[in-house]
C-alpha positions in Angstrom: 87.4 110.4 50.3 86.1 113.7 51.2 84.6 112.3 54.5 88.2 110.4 55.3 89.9 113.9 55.9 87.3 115.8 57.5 86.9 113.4 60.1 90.5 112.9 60.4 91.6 116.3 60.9 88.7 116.7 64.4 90.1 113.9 65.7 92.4 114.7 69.0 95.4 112.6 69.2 96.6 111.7 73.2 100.0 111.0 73.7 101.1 107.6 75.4 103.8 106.7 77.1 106.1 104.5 74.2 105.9 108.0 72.0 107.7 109.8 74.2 111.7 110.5 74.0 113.1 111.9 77.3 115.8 114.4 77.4 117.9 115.1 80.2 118.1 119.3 81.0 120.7 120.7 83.6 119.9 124.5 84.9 121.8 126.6 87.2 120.3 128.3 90.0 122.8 130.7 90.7 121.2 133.7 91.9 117.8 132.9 90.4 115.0 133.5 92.5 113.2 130.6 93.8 109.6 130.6 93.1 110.1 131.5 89.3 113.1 129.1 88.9 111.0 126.2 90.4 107.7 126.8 88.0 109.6 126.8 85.1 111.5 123.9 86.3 107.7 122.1 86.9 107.0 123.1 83.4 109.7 120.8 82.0 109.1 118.1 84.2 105.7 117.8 83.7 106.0 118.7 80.0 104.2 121.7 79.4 106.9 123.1 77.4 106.3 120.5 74.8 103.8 119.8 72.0 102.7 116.7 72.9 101.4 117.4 76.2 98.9 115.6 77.4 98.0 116.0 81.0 97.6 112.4 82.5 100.7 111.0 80.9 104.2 111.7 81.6 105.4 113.3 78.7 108.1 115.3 80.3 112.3 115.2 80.8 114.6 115.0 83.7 115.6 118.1 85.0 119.0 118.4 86.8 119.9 121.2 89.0 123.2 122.5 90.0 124.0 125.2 92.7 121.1 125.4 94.3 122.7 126.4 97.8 122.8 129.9 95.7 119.4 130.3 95.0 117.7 133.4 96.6 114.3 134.9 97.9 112.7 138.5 97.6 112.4 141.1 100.1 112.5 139.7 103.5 111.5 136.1 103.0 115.1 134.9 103.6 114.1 135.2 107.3 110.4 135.3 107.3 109.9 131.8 105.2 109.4 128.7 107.7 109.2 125.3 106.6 107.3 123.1 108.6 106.9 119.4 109.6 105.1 117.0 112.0 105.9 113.8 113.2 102.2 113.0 114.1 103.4 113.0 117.6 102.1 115.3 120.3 104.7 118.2 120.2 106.4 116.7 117.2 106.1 119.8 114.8 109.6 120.8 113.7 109.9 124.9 112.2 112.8 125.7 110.2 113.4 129.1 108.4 114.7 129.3 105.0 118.2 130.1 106.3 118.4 127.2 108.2 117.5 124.8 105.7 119.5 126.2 103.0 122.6 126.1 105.2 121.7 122.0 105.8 119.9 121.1 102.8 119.9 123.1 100.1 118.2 121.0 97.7 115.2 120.3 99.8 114.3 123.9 99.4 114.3 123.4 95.5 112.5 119.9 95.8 109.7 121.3 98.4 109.5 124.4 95.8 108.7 122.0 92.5 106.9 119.2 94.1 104.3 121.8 95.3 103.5 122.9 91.7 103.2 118.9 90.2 100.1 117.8 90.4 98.8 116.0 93.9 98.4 112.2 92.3 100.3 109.2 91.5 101.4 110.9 88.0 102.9 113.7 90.6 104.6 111.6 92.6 106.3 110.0 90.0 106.8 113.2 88.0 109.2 114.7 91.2 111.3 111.8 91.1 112.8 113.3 87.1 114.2 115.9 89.6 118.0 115.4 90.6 118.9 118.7 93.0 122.6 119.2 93.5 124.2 122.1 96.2 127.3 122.3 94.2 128.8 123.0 90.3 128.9 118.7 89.7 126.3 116.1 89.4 126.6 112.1 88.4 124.8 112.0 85.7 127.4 113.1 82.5 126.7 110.3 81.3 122.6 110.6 79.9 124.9 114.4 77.7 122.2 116.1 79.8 121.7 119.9 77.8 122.7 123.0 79.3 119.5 124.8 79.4 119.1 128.8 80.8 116.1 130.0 82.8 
């Protein structure tokens, strides 16, 4: 009997996907600054924040985000930060700075922010998709009761 326990108790248990029960989160970003408000936002996503963590499983919740035109940087980033893309043709490489992108899409800035602290695999790409970014105060989904979470 003795053996039963010990052996038991040193064994590691791994998470799987049909033991997981997903919550949906809304955050503000009013005012928060960017990097910190997007790593804890990958923290729930991914589900670090949670016990059952395991890292090659999706064990984490849906995040939604509202305001996110009002999010902010440090110091002179506002107008230093660039955001770059190619098109893969010659001359195709399109530079926009923070202001501009935040004027036109504010919650690629949020997106670009997250998706670069998920992992770079499959599990990544399907973890970003738990993100729903939203410029203003309302957002679709009142009907998963989301909870009002602070960062």
């Amino acid at each position: 009997m003795k053996k039963a326990i010990e052996k038991s108790l040193k064994a590691t248990h791994f998470t799987h996907n049909d033991e997981v029960n997903k919550k949906w989160y809304v955050v503000d970003a009013n005012g928060k600054t960017l990097g910190r408000f997007a790593s804890e936002v990958a923290k729930i996503i991914w589900g670090k924040n949670s016990p059952k963590f395991t890292p090659n499983v999706d064990t984490g919740d849906f995040v939604i985000v509202i305001n996110a035109e009002k999010v902010r940087l440090t110091g002179k980033r506002e107008s230093l930060k660039e955001y770059k893309h190619h098109s893969l043709y010659p001359g195709g490489q399109k530079i926009k700075t923070f202001k501009e992108l935040i004027a036109s899409h504010p919650d690629k800035v949020i997106t670009k922010a997250v998706k670069g602290m998920l992992p770079k695999t499959k599990l990544g790409s399907k973890l970003i998709t738990k993100l729903k970014v939203y410029a203003g105060e309302t957002h679709p989904h009142s009907a998963q009761n989301p909870i009002v979470k602070n960062i």
